[in-house]
Chimera marker file (.cmm) of the C-alpha trace (Angstrom):
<marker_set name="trace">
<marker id="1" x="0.000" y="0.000" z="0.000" r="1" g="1" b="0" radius="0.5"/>
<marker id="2" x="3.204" y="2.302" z="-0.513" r="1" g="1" b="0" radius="0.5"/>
<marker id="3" x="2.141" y="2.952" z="-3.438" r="1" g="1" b="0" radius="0.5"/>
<marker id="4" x="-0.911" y="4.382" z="-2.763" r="1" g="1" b="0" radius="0.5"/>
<marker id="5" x="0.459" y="6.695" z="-0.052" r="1" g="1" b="0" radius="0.5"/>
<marker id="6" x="2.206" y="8.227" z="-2.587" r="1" g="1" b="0" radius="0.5"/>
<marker id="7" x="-0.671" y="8.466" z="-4.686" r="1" g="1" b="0" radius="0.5"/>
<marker id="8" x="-2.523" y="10.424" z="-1.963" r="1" g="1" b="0" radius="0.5"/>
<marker id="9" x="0.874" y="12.355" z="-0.640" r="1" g="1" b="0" radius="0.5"/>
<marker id="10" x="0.480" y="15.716" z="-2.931" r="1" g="1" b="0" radius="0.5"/>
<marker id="11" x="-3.799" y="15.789" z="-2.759" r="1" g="1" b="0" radius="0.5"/>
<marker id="12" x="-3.239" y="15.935" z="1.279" r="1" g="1" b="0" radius="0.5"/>
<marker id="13" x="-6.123" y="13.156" z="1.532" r="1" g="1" b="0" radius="0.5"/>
<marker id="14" x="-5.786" y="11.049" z="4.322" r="1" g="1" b="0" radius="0.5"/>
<marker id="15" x="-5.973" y="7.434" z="4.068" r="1" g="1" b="0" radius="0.5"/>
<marker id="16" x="-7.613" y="6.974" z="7.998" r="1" g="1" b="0" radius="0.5"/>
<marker id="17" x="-11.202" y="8.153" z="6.457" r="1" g="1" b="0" radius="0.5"/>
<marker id="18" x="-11.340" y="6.326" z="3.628" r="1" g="1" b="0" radius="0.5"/>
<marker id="19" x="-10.085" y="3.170" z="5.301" r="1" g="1" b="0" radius="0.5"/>
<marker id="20" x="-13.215" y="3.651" z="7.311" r="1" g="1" b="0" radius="0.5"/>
<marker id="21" x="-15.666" y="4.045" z="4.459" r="1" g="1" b="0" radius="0.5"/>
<marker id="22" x="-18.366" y="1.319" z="3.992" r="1" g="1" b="0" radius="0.5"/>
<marker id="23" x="-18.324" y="0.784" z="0.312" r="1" g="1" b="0" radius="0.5"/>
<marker id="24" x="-22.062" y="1.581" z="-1.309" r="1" g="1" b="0" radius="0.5"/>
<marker id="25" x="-24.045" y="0.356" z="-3.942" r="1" g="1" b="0" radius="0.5"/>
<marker id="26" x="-22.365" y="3.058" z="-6.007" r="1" g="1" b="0" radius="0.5"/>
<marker id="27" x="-19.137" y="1.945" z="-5.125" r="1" g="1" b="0" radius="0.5"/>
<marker id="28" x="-20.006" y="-1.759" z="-6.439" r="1" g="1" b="0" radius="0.5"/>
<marker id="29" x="-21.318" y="-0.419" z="-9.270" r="1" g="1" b="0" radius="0.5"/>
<marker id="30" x="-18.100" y="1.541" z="-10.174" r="1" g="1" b="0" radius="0.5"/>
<marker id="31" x="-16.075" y="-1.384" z="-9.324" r="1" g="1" b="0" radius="0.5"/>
<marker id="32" x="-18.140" y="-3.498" z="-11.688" r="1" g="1" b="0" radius="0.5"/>
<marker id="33" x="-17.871" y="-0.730" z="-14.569" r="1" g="1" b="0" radius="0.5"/>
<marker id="34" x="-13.829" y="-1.104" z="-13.667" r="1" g="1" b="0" radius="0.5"/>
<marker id="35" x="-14.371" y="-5.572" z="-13.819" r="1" g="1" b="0" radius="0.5"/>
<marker id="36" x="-14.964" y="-5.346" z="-17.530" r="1" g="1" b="0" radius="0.5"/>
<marker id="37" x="-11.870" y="-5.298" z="-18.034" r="1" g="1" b="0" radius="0.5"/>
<marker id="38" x="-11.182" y="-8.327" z="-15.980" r="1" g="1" b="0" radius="0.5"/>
<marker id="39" x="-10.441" y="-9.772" z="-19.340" r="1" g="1" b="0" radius="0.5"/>
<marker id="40" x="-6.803" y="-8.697" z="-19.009" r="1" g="1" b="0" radius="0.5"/>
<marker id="41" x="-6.520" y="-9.624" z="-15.549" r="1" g="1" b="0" radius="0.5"/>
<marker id="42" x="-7.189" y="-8.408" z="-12.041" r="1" g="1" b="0" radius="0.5"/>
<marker id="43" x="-3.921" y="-6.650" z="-11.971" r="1" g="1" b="0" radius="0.5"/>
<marker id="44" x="-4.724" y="-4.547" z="-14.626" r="1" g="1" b="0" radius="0.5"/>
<marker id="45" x="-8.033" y="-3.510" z="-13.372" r="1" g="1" b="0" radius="0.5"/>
<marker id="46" x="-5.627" y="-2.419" z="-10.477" r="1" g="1" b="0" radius="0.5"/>
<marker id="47" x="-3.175" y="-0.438" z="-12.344" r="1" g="1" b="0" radius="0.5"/>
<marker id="48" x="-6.001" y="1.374" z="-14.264" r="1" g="1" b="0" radius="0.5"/>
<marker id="49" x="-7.780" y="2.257" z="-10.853" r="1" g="1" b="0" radius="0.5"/>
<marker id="50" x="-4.755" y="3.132" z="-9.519" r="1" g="1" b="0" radius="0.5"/>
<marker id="51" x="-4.175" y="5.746" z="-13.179" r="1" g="1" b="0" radius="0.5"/>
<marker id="52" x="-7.923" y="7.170" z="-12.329" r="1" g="1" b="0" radius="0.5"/>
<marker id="53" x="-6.640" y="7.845" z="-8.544" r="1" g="1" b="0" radius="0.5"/>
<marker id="54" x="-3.735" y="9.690" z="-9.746" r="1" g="1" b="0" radius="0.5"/>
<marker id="55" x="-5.762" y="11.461" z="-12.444" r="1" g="1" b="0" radius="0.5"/>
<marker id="56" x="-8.161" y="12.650" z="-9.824" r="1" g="1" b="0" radius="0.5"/>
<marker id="57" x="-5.646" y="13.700" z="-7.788" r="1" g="1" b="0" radius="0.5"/>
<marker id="58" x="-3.941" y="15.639" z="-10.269" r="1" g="1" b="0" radius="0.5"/>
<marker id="59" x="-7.019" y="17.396" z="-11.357" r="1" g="1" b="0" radius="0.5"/>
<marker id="60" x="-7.719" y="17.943" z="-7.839" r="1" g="1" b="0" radius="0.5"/>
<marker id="61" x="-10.895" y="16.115" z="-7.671" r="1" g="1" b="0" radius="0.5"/>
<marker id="62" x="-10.336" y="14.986" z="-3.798" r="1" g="1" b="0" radius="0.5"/>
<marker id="63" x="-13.929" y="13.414" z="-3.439" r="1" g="1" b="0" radius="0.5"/>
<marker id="64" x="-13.580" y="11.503" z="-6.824" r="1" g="1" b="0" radius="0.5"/>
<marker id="65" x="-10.238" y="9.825" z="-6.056" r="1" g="1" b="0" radius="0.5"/>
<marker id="66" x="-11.628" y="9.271" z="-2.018" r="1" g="1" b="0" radius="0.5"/>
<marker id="67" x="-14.604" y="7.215" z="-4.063" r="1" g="1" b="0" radius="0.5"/>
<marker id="68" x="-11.783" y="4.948" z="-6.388" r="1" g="1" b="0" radius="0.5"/>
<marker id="69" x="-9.844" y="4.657" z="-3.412" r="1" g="1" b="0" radius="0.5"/>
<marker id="70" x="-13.147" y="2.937" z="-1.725" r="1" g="1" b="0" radius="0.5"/>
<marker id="71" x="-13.532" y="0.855" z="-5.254" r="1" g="1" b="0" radius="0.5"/>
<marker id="72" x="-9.844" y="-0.299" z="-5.135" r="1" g="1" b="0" radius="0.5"/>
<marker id="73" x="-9.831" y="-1.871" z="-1.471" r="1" g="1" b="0" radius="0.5"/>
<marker id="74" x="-12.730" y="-3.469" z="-2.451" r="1" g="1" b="0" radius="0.5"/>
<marker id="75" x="-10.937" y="-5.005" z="-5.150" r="1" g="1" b="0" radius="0.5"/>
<marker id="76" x="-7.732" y="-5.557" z="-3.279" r="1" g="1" b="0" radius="0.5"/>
<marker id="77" x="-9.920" y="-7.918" z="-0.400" r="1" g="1" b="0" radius="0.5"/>
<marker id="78" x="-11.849" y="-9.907" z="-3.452" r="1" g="1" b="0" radius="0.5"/>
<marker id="79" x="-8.847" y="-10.269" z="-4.973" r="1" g="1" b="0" radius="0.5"/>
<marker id="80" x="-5.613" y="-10.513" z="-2.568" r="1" g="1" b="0" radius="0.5"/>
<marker id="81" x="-3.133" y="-11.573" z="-5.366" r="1" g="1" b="0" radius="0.5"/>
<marker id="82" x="-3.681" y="-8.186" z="-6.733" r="1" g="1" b="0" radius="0.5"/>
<marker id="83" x="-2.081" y="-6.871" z="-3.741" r="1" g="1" b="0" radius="0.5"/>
<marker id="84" x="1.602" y="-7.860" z="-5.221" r="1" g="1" b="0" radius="0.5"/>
<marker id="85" x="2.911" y="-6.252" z="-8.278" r="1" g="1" b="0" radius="0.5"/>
<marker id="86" x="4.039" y="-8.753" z="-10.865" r="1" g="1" b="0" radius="0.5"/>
<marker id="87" x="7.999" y="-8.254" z="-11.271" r="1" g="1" b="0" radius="0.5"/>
<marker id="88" x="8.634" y="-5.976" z="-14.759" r="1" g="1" b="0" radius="0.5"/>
<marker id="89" x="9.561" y="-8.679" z="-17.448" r="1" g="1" b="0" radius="0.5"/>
<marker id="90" x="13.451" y="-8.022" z="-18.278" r="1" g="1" b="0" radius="0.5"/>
<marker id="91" x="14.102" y="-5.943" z="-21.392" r="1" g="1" b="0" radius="0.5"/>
<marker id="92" x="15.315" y="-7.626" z="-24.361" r="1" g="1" b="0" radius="0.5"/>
<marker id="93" x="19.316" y="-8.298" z="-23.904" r="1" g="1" b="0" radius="0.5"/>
<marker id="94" x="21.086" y="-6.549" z="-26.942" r="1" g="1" b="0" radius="0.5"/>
<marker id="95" x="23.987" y="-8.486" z="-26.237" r="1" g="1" b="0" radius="0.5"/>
<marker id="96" x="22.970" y="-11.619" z="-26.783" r="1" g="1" b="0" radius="0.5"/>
<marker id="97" x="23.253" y="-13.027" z="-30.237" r="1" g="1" b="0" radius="0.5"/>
<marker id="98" x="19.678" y="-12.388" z="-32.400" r="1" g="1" b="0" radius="0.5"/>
<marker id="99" x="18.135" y="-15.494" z="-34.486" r="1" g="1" b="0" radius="0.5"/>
<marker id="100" x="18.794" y="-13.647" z="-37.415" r="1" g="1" b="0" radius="0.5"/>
<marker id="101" x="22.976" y="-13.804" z="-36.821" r="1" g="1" b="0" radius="0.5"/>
<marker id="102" x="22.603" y="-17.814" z="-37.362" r="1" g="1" b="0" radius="0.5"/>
<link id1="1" id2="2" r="1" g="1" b="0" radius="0.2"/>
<link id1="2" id2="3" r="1" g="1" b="0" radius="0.2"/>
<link id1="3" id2="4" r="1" g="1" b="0" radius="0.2"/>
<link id1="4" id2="5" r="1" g="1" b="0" radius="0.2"/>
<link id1="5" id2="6" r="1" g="1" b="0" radius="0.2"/>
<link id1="6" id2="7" r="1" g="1" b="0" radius="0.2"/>
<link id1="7" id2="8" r="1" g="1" b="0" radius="0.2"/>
<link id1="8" id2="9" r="1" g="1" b="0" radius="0.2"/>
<link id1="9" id2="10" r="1" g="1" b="0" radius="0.2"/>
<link id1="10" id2="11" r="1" g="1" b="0" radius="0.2"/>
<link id1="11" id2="12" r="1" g="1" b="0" radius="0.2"/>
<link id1="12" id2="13" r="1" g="1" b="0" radius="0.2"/>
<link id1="13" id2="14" r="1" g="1" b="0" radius="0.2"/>
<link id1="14" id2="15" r="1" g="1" b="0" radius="0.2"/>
<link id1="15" id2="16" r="1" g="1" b="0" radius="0.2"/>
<link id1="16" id2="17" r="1" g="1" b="0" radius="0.2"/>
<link id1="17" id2="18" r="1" g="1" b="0" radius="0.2"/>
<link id1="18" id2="19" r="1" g="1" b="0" radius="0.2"/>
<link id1="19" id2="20" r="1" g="1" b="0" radius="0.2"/>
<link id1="20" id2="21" r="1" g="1" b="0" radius="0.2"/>
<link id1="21" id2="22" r="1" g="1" b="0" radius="0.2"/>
<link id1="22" id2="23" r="1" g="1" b="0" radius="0.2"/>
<link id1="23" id2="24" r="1" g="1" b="0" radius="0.2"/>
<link id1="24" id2="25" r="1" g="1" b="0" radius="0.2"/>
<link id1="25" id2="26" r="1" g="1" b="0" radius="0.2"/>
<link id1="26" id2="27" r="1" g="1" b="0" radius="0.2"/>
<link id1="27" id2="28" r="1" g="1" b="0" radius="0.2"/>
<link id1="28" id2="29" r="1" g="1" b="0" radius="0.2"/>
<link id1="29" id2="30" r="1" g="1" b="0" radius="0.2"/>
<link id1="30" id2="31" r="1" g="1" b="0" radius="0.2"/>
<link id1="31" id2="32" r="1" g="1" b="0" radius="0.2"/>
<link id1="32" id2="33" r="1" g="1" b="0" radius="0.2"/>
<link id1="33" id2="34" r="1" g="1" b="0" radius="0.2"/>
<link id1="34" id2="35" r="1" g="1" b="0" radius="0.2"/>
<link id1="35" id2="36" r="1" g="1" b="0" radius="0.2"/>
<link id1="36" id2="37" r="1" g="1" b="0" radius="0.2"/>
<link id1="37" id2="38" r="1" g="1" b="0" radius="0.2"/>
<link id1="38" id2="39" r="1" g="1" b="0" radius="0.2"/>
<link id1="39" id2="40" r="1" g="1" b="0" radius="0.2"/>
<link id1="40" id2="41" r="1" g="1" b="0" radius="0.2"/>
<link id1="41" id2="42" r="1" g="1" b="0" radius="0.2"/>
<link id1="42" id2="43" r="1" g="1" b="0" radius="0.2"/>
<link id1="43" id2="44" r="1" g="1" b="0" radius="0.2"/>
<link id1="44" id2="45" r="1" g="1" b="0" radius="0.2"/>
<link id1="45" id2="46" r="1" g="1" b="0" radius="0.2"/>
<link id1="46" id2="47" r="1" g="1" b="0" radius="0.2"/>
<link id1="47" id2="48" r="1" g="1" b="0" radius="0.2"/>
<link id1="48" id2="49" r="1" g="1" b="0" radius="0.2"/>
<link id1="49" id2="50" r="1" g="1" b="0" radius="0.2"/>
<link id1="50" id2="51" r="1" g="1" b="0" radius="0.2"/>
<link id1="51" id2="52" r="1" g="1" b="0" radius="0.2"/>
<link id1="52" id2="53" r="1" g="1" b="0" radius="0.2"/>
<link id1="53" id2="54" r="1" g="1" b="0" radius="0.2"/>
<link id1="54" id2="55" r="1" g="1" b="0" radius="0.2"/>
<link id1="55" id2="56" r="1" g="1" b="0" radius="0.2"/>
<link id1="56" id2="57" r="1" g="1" b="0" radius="0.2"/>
<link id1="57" id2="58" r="1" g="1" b="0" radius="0.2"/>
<link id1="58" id2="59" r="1" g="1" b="0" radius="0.2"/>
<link id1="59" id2="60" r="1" g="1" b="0" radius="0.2"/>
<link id1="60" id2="61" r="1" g="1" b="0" radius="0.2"/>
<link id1="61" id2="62" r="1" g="1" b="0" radius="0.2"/>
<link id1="62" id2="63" r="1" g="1" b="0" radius="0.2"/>
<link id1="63" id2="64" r="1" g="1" b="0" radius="0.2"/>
<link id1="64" id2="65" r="1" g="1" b="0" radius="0.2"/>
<link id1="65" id2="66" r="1" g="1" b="0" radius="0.2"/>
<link id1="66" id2="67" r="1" g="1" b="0" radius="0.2"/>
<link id1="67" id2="68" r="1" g="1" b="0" radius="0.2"/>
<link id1="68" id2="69" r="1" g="1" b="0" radius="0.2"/>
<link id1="69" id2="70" r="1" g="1" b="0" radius="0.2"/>
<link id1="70" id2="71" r="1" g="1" b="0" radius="0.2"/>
<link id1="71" id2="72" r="1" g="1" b="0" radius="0.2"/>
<link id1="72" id2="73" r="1" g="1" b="0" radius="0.2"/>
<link id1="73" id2="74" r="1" g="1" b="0" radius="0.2"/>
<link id1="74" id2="75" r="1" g="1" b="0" radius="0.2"/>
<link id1="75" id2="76" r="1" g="1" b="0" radius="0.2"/>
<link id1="76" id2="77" r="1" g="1" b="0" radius="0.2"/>
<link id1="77" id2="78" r="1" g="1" b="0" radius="0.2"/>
<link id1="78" id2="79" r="1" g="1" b="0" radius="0.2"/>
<link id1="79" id2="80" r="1" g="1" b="0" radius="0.2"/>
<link id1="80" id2="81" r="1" g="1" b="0" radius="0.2"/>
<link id1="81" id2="82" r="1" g="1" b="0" radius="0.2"/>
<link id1="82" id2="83" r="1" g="1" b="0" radius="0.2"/>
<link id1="83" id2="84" r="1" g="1" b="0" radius="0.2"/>
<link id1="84" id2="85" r="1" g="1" b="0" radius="0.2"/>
<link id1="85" id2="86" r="1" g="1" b="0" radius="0.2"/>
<link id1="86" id2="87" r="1" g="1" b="0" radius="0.2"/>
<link id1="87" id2="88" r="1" g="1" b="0" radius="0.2"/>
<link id1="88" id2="89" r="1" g="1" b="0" radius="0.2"/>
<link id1="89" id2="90" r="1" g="1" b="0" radius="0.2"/>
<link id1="90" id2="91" r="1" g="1" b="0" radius="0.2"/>
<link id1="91" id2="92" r="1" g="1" b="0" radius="0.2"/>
<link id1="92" id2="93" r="1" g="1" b="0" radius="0.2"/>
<link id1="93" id2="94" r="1" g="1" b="0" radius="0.2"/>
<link id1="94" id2="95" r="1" g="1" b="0" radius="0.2"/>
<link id1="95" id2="96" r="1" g="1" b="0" radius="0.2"/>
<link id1="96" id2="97" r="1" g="1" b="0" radius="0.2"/>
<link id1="97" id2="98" r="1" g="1" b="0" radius="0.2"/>
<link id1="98" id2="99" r="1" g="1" b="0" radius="0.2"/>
<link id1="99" id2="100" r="1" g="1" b="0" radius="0.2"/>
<link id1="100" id2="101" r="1" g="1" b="0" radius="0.2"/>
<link id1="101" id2="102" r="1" g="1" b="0" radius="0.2"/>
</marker_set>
């Protein structure tokens, strides 16, 4: 959840209140809006809540990013493995000889 403090750092919004928020029905209904693109996987439903947050927060729409922050522990307790980010795949090693050089 680092990553989310850092989120929130700039917009001043605390994470105590919003930890204590009982989702609504419009939360599940955002967080089902955000599931269609479960297709891809839970972790990017993640990473594009977690875009909308910063967006929010950049636009300074506190209230709006409070609500996604809701939405995204909701997400993060039906889903746990979504709590660990996936290791970035290595970049392609230029120094290592390319099929083409056979």
């Amino acid at each position: 959840m680092m990553q989310i403090a850092e989120i929130l750092a700039p917009s001043g919004l605390d994470l105590l209140p919003i930890e204590d928020a009982a989702p609504s029905k419009a939360h599940e209904r955002t967080l089902a809006s955000y599931l269609l693109n479960s297709h891809r996987g839970a972790a990017a439903v993640r990473d594009i809540l977690v875009a909308d947050i910063r967006g929010f927060v950049d636009l300074g729409q506190a209230r709006a990013a409070a609500d996604l922050m809701v939405v995204l522990r909701m997400l993060l307790a039906r889903w746990p493995e979504t709590r660990r980010r996936a290791p970035r795949p290595l970049a392609w090693d230029a120094t290592a000889p390319s099929p083409c050089d056979a």
